[in-house]
N, CA, C and O atoms as CSV, one atom per row, in Angstrom:
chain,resi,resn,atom,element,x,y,z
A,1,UNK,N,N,32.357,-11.323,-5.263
A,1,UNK,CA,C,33.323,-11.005,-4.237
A,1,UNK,C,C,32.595,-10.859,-2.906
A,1,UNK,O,O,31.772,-9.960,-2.734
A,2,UNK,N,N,32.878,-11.673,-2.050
A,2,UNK,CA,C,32.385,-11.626,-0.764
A,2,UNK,C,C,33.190,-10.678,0.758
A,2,UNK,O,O,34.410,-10.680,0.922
A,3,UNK,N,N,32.375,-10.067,1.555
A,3,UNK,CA,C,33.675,-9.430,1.906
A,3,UNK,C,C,32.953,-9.755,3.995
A,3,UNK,O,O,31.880,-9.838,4.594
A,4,UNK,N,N,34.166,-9.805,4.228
A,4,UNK,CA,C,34.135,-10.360,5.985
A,4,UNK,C,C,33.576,-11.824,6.012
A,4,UNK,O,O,34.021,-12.799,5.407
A,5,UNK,N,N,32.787,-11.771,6.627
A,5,UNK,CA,C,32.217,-13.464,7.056
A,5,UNK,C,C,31.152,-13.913,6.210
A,5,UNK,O,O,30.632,-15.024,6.316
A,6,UNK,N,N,30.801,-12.967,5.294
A,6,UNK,CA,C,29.600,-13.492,4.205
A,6,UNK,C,C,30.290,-14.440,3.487
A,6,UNK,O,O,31.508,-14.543,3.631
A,7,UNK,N,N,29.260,-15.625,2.223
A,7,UNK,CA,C,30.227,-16.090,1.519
A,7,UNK,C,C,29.647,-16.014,0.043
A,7,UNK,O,O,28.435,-15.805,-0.014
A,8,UNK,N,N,30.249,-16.136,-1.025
A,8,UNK,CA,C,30.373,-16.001,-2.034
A,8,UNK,C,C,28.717,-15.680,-2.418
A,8,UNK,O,O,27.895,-16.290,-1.734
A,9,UNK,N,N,28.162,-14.685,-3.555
A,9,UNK,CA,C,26.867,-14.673,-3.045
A,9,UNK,C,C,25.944,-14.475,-2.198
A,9,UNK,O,O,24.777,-14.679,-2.531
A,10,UNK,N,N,26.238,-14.075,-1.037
A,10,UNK,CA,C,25.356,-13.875,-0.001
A,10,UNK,C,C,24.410,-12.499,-0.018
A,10,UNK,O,O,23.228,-12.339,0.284
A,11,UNK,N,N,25.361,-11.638,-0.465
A,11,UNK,CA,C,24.789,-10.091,-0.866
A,11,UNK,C,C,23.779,-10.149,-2.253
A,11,UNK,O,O,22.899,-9.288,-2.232
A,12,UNK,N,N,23.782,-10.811,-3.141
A,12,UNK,CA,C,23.009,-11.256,-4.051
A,12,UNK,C,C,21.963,-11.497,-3.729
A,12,UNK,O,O,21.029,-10.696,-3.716
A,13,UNK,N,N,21.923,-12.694,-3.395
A,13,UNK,CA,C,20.508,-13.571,-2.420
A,13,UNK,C,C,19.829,-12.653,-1.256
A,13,UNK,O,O,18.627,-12.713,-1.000
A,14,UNK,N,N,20.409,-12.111,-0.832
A,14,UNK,CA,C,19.896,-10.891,0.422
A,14,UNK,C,C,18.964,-9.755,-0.798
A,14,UNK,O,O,17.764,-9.482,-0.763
A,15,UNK,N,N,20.044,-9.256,-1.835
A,15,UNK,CA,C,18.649,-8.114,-2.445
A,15,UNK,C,C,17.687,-9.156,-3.397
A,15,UNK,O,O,16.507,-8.806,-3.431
A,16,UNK,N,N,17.914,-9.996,-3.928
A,16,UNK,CA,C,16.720,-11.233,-4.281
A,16,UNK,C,C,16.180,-11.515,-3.321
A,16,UNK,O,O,15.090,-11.737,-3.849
A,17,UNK,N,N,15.981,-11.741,-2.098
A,17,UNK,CA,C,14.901,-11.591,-1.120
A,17,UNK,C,C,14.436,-10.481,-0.900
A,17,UNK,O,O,13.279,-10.359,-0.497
A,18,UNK,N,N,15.293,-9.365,-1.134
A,18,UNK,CA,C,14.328,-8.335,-0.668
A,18,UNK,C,C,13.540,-7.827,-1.619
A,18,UNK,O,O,12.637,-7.111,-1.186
A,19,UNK,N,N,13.601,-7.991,-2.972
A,19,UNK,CA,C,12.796,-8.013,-4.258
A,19,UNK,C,C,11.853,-8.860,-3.947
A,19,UNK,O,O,10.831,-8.305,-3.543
A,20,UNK,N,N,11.821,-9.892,-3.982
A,20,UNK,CA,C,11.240,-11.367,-3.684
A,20,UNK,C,C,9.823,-10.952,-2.601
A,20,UNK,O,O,8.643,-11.057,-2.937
A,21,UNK,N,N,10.376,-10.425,-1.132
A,21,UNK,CA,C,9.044,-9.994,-0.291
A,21,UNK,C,C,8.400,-8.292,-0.653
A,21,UNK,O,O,7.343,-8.018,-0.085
A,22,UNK,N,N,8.902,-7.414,-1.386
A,22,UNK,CA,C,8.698,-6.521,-2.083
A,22,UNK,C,C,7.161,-6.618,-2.881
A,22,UNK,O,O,6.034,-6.154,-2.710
A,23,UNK,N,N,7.790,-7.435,-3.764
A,23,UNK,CA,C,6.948,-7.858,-4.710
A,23,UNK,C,C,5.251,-8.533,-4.043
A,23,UNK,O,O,4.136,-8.198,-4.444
A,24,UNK,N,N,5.593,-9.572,-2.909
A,24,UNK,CA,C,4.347,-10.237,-2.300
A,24,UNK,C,C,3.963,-8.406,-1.028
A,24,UNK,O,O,2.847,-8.078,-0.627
A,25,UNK,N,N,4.618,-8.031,-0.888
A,25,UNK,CA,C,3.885,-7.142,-0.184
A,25,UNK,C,C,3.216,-6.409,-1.189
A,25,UNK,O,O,2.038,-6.103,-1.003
A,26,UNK,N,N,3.825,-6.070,-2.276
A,26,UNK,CA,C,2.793,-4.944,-3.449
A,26,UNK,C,C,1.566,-6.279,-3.687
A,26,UNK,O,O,0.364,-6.022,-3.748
A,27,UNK,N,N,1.965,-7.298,-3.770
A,27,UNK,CA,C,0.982,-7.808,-4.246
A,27,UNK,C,C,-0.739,-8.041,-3.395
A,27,UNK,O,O,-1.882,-8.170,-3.833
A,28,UNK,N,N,-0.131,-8.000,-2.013
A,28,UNK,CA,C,-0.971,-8.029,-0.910
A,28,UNK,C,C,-1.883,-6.841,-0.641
A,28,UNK,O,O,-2.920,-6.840,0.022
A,29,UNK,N,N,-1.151,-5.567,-1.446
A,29,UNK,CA,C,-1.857,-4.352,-0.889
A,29,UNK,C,C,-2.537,-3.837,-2.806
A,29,UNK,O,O,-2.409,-2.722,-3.313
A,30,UNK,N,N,-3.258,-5.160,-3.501
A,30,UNK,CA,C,-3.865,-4.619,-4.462
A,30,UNK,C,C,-4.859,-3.824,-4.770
A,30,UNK,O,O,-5.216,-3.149,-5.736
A,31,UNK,N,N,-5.414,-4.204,-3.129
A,31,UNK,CA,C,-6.832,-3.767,-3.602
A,31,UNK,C,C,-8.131,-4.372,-2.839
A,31,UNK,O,O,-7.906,-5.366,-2.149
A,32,UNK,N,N,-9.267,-3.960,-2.877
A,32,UNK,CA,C,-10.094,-5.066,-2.626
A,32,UNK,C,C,-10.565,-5.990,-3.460
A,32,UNK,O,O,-10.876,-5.810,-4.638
A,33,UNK,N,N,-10.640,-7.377,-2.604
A,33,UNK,CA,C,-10.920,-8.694,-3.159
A,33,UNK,C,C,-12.026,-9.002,-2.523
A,33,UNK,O,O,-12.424,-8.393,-1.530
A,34,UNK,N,N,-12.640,-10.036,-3.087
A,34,UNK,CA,C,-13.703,-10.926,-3.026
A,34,UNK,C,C,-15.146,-10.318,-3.857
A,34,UNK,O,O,-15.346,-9.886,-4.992
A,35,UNK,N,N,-16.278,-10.611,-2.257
A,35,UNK,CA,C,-17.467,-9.876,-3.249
A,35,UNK,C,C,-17.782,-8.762,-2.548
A,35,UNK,O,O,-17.463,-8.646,-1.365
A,36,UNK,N,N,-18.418,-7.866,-3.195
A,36,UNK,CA,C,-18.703,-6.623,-2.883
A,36,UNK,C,C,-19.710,-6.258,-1.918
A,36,UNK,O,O,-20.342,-7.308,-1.801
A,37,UNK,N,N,-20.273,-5.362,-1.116
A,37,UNK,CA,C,-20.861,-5.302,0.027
A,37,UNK,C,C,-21.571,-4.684,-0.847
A,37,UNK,O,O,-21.154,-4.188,-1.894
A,38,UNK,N,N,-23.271,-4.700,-0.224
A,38,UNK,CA,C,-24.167,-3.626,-1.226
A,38,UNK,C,C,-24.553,-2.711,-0.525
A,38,UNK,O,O,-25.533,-2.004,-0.756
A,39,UNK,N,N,-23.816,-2.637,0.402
A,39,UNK,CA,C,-24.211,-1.123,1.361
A,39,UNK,C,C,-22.680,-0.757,1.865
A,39,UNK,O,O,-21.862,-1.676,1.831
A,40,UNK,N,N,-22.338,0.280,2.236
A,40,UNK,CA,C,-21.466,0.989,2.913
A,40,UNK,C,C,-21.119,0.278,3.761
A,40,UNK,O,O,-22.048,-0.325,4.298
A,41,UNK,N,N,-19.359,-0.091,4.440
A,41,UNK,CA,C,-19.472,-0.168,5.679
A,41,UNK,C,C,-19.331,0.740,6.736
A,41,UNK,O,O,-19.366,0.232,7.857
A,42,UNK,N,N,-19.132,2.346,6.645
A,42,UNK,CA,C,-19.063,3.237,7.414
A,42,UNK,C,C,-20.539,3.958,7.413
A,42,UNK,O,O,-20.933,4.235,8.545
A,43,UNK,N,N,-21.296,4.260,6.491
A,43,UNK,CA,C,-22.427,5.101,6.336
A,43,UNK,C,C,-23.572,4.275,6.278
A,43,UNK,O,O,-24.680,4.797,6.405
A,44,UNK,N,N,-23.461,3.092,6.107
A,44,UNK,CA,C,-24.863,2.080,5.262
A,44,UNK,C,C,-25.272,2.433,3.949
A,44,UNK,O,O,-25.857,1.715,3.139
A,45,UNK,N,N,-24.810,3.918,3.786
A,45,UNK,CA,C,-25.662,3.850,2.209
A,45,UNK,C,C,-25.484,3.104,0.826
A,45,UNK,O,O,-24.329,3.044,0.404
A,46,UNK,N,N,-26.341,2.611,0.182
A,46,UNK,CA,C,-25.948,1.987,-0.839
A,46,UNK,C,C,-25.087,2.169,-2.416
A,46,UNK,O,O,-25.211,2.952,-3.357
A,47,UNK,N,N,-24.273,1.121,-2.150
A,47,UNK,CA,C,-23.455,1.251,-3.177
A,47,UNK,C,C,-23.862,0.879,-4.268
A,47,UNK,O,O,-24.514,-0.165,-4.272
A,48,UNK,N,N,-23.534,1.869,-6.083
A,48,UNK,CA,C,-23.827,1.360,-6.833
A,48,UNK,C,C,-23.443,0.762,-7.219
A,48,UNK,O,O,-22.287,0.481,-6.904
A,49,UNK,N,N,-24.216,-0.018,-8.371
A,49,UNK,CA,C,-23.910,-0.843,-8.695
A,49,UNK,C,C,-22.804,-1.411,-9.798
A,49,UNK,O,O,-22.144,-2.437,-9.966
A,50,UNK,N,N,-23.009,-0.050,-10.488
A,50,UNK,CA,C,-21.762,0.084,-11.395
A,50,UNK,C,C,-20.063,0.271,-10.332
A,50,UNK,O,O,-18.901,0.247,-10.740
A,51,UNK,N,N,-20.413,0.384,-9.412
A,51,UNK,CA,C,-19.218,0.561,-8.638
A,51,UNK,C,C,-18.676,-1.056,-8.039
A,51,UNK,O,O,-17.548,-1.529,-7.902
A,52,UNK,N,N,-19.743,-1.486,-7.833
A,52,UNK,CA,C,-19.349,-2.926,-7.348
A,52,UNK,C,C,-19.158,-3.757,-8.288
A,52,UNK,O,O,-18.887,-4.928,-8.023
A,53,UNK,N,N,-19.257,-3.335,-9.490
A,53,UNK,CA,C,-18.809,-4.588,-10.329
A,53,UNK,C,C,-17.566,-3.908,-10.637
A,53,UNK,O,O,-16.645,-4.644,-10.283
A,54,UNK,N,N,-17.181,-2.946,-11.084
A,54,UNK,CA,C,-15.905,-1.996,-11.228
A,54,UNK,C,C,-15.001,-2.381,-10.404
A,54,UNK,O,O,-13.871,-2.543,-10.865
A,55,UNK,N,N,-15.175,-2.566,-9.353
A,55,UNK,CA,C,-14.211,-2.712,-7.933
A,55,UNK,C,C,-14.664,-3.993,-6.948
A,55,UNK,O,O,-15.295,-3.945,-5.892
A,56,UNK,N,N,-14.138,-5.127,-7.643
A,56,UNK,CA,C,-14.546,-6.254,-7.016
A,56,UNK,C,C,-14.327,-6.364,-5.538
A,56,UNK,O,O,-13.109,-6.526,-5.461
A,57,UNK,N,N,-14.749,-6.369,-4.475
A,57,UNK,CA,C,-14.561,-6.593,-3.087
A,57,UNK,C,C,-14.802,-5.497,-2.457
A,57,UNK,O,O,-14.629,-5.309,-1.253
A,58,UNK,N,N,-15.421,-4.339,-3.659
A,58,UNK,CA,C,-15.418,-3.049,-2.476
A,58,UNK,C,C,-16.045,-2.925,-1.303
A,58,UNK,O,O,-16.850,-3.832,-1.092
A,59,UNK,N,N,-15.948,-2.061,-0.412
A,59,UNK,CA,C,-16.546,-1.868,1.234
A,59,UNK,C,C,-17.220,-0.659,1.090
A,59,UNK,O,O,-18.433,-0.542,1.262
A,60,UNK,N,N,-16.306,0.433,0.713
A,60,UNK,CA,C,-17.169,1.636,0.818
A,60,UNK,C,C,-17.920,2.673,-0.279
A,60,UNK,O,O,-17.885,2.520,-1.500
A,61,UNK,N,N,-18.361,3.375,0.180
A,61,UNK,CA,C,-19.150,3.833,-1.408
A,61,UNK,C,C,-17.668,5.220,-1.724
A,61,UNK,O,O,-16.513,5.362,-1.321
A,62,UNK,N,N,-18.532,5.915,-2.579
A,62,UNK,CA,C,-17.621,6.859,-3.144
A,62,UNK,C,C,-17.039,8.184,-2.500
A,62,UNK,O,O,-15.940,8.730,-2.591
A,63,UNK,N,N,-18.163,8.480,-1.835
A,63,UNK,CA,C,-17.873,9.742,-0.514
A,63,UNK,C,C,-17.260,8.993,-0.018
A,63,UNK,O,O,-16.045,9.056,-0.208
A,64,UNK,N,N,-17.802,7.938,0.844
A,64,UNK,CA,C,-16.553,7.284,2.004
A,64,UNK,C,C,-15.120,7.088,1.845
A,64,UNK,O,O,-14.211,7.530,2.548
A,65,UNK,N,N,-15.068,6.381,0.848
A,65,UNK,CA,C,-13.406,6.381,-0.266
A,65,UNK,C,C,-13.041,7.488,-0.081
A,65,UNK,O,O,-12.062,7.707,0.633
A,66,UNK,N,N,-13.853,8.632,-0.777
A,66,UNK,CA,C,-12.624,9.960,-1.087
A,66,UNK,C,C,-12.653,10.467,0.303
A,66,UNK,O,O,-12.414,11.614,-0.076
A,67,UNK,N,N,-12.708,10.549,1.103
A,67,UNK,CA,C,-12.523,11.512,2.879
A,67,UNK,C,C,-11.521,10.339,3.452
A,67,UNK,O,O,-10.468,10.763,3.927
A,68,UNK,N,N,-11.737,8.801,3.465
A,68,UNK,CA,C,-10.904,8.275,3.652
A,68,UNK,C,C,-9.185,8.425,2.816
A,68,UNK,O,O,-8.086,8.330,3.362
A,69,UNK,N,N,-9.420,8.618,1.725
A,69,UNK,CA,C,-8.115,9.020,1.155
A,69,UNK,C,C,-7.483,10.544,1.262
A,69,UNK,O,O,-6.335,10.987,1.298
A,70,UNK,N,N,-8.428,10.958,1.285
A,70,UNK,CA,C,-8.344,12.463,1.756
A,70,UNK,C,C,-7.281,12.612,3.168
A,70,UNK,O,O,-6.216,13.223,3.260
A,71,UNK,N,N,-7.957,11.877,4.100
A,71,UNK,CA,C,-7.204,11.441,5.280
A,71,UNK,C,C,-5.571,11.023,5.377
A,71,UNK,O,O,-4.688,11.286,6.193
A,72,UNK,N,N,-5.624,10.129,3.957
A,72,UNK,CA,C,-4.319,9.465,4.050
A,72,UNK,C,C,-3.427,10.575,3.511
A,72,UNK,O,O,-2.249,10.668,3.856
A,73,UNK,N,N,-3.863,11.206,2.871
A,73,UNK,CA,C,-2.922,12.685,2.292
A,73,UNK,C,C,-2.334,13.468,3.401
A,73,UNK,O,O,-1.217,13.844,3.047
A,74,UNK,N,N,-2.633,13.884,4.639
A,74,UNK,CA,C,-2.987,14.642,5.239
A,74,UNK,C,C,-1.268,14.270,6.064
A,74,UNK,O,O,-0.592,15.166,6.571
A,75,UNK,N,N,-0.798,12.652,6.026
A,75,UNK,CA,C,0.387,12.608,6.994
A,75,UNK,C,C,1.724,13.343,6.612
A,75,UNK,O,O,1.979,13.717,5.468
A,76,UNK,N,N,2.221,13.442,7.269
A,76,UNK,CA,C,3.581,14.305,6.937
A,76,UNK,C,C,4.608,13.209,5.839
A,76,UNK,O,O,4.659,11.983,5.936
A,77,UNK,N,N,5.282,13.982,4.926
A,77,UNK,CA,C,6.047,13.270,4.332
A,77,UNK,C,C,7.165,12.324,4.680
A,77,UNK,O,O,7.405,12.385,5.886
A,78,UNK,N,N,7.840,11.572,4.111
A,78,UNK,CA,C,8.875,11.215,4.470
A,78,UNK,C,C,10.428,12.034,3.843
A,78,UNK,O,O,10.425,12.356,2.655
A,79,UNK,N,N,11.229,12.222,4.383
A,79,UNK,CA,C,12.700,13.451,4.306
A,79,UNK,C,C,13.288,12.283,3.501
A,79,UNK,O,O,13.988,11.480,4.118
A,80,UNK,N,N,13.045,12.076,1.981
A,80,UNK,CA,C,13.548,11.120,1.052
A,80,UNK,C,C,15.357,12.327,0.810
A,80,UNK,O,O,16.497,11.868,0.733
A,81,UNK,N,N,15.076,13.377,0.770
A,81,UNK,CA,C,16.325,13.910,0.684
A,81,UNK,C,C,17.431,14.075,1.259
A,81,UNK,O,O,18.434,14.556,0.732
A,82,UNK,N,N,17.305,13.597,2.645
A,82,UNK,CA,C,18.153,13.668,3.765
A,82,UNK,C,C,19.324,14.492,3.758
A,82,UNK,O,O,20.375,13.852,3.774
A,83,UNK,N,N,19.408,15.526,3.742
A,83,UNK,CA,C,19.913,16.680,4.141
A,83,UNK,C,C,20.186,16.799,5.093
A,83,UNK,O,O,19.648,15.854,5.669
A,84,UNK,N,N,21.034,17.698,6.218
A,84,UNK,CA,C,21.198,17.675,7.661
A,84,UNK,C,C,20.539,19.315,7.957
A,84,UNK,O,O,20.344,19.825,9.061
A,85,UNK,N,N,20.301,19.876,6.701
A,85,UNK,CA,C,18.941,21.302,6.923
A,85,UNK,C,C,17.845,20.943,7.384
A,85,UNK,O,O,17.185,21.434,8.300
A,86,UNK,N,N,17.545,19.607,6.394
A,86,UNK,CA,C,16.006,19.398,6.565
A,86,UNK,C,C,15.899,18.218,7.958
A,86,UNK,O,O,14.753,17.864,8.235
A,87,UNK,N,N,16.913,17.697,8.708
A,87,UNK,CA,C,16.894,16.730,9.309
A,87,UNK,C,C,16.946,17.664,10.861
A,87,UNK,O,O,16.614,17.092,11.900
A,88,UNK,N,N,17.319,18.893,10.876
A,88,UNK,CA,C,17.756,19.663,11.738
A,88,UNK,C,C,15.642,20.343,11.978
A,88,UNK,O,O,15.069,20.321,13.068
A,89,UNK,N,N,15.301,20.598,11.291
A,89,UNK,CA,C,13.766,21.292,11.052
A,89,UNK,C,C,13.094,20.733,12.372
A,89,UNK,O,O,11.919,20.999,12.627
């Protein structure tokens, strides 16, 4: 059932695209690829080696990783509950 100026299907094909680039964006943000650096790129220090074969394409060593993720914790959430209490805050 199509409704206003869409036509038959159109709302279908719209959330199949949005599944569709969903999917290539998760796929884009796997991870690191290629080959592995044998030194740090923030500190220089060297990465082991058990880490670079573990984590193909890695950049940074293991301190660097965790303060960098550490970091990413740190932003404010998103108001998934949308309330007009919590939207008012």
């Amino acid at each position: 059932m199509a409704g206003g100026w869409s036509r038959d299907g159109a709302v279908s094909e719209q959330i199949e695209a949005s599944i569709a680039e969903e999917l290539e964006r998760m796929k884009a943000r796997r991870g690191p690829q290629g080959e592995s650096l044998r030194d740090c790129a923030e500190c220089g220090e060297e990465i082991p080696e058990k880490r670079r074969l573990a984590i193909p394409g890695v950049k940074l060593c293991v301190d660097c990783a965790a303060e960098r993720d550490g970091q990413a914790r740190q932003r404010a959430g998103i108001n998934r509950r949308g309330s007009k209490d919590s939207q008012l805050k």
